[in-house]
C-alpha positions in Angstrom: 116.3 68.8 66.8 115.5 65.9 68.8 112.6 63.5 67.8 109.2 63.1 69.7 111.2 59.8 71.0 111.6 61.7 74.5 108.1 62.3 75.1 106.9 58.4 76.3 103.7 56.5 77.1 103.7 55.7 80.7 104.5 52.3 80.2 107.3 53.1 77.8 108.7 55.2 81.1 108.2 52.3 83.5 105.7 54.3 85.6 102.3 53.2 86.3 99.2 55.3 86.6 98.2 56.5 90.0 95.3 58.2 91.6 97.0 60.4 94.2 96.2 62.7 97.0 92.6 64.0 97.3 92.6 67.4 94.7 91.9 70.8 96.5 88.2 71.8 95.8 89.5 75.1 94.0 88.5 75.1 90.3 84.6 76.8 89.1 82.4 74.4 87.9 82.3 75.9 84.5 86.3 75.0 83.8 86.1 72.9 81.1 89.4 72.8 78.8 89.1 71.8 75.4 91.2 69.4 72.9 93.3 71.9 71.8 94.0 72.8 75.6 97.0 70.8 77.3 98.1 70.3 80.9 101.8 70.3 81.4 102.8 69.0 85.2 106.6 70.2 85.4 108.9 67.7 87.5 106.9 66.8 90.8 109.5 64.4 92.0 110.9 63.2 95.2 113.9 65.1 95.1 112.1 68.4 94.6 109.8 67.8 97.8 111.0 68.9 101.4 113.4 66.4 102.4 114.7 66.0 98.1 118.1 66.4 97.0 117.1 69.9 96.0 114.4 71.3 98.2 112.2 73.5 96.9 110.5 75.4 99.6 106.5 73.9 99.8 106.7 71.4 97.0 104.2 69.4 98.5 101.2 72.4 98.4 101.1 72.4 94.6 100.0 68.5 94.5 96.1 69.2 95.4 95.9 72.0 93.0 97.4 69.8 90.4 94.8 66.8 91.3 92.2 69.5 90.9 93.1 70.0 87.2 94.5 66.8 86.0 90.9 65.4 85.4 89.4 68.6 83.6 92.0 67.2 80.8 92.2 65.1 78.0 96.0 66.0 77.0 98.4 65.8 80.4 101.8 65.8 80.3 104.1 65.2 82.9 107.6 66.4 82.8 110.2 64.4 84.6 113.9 65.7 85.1 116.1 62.8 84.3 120.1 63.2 84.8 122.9 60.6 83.9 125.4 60.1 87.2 127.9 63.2 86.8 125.5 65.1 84.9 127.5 68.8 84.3 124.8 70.6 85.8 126.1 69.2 89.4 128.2 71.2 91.5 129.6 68.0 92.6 131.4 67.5 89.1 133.5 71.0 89.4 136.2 71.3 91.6 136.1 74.5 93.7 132.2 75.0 93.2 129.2 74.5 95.8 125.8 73.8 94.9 123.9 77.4 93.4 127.0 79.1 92.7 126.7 79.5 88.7 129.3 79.1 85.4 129.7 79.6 82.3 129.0 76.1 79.9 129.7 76.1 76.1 125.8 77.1 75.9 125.9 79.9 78.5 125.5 80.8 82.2 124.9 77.8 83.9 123.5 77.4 87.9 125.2 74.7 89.6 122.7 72.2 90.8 123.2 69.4 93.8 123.1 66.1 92.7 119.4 65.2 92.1 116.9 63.5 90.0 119.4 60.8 88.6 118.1 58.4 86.2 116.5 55.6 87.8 117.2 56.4 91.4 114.1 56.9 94.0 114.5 61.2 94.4 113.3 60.9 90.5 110.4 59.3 90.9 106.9 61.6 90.8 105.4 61.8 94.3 103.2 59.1 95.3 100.6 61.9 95.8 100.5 63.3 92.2 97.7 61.8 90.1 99.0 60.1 87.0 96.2 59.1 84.7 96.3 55.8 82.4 96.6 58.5 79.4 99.3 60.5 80.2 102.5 61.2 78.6 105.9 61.6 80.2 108.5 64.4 78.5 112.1 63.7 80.1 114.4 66.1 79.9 117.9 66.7 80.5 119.3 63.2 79.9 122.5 64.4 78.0 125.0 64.5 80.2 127.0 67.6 79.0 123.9 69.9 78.9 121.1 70.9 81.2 117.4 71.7 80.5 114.6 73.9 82.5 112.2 74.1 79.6 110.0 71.1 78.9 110.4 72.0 75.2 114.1 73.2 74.4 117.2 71.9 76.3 119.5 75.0 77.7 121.6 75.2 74.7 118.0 77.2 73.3 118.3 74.6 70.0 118.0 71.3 71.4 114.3 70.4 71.7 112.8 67.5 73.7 109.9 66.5 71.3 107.4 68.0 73.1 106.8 70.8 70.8 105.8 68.6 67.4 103.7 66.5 70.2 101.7 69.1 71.2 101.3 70.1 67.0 100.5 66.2 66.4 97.8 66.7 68.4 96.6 70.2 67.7 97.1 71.4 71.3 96.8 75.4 71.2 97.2 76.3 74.6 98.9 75.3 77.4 98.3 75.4 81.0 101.6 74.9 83.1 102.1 73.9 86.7 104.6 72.4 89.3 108.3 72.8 89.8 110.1 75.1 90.1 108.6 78.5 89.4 112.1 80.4 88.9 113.4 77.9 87.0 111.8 75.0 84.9 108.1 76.1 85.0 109.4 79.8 84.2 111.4 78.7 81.2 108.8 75.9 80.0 106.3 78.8 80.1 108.5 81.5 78.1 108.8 78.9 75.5 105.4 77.9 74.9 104.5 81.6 74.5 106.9 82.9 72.3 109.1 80.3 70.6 106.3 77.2 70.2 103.2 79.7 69.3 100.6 78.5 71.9 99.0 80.6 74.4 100.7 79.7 78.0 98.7 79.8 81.6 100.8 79.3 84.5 98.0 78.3 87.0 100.8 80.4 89.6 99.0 78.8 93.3 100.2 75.5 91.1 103.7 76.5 91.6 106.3 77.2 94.2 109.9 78.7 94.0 113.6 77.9 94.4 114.1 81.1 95.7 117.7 82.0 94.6 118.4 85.7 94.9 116.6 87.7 92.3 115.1 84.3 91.0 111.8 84.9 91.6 111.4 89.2 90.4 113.8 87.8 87.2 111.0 84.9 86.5 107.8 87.1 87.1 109.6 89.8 84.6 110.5 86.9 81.8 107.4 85.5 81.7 105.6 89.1 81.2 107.7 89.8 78.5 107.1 87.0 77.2 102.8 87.4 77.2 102.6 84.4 79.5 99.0 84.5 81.0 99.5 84.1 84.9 96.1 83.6 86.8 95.1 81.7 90.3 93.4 77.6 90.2 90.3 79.7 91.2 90.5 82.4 88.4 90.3 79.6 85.5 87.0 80.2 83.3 86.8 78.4 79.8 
């Protein structure tokens, strides 16, 4: 298992807090997580935004919502896809492939990605938009070249963890509420983890997310995350 060495202090990442985009005025007063509740932010970066190396439809409408709940936190982690150059999850690094078609890895089926969210490189920085408070802790994830990861706790080889999971247990976190990108993919995954491999209760705030949208994406991720007993409720719906 990996150490906690992956999940980093902002300025251990090189990023620098930010106040963002004005939040949506969605959440009831009376929405007041506790300590043992977390907020987990799932990769809103550039290249996920319209106009990003891999689009996902709407990225941009999540950042409000996310504003919105960021403050009601004391524990907010941010999740941050970061690839090596010729990462294996690119369709560019398989002759013969395009970009979504999928195949199989030592770990399993694999969808080919485009190039995106390379270490270091502007499409992997979080949107200017997305309020990053002075406390916050960044959870990068796949950074080994040879294997990808949607989950913000286990890499896609289902063993490998990212460090966030004995985080969350330093800190006594007991729930987790999830939000951001992508819905089919890394939020879907991060949430299915959470609720039945790392034993906390999951929320995925869902008018917090948007979609890839690959066929049969979206009905397989709203059937995973059932089975799993992932708790899927609207910003407005939230109650302590």
């Amino acid at each position: 298992m990996a150490s906690r060495s992956a999940v980093l202090s902002l300025a251990e990442a090189g990023i620098s807090p930010q106040v963002g985009a004005p939040p949506a005025d969605v959440l009831d007063p009376s929405f007041a997580p506790s300590e043992r509740d977390g907020l987990l932010v799932i990769d809103v970066q550039i290249d996920f935004m319209p106009g990003g190396a891999l689009e996902v439809p709407g990225g941009t409408e999540v950042i409000p919502i996310v504003n919105a709940l960021v403050p009601r936190f004391k524990h907010v982690v941010l999740s941050q896809d970061w690839h090596p150059p010729k990462h294996s999850s690119f369709a560019s690094q398989h002759d013969g492939k395009s970009p979504y078609d999928e195949m199989q890895m030592p770990y399993g089926a694999q969808t080919l990605w485009p190039d995106h969210c390379v270490q270091n490189t502007p499409g992997s920085a979080f949107h200017a938009d997305l309020a990053i408070p002075a406390g916050a802790r960044v959870c990068r994830k796949g950074y080994r070249a040879d294997i990808d990861s949607y989950s913000a706790f286990f890499e896609n080889d289902r063993v490998t963890g990212t460090g966030l999971e004995a985080y969350f247990k330093e800190l006594g976190v007991t729930r987790v509420y999830v939000v951001g990108l992508a819905y089919d993919f890394c939020v879907r995954y991060t949430c299915e983890d959470a609720a039945a491999r790392c034993g906390t209760t999951a929320v995925l705030v869902k008018d917090a997310t948007r979609a890839v949208g690959l066929p049969g994406s979206v009905d397989a991720a709203a059937e995973g995350l059932e089975q799993a007993g992932v708790q899927v409720v609207n910003a407005a719906e939230l109650r302590s």
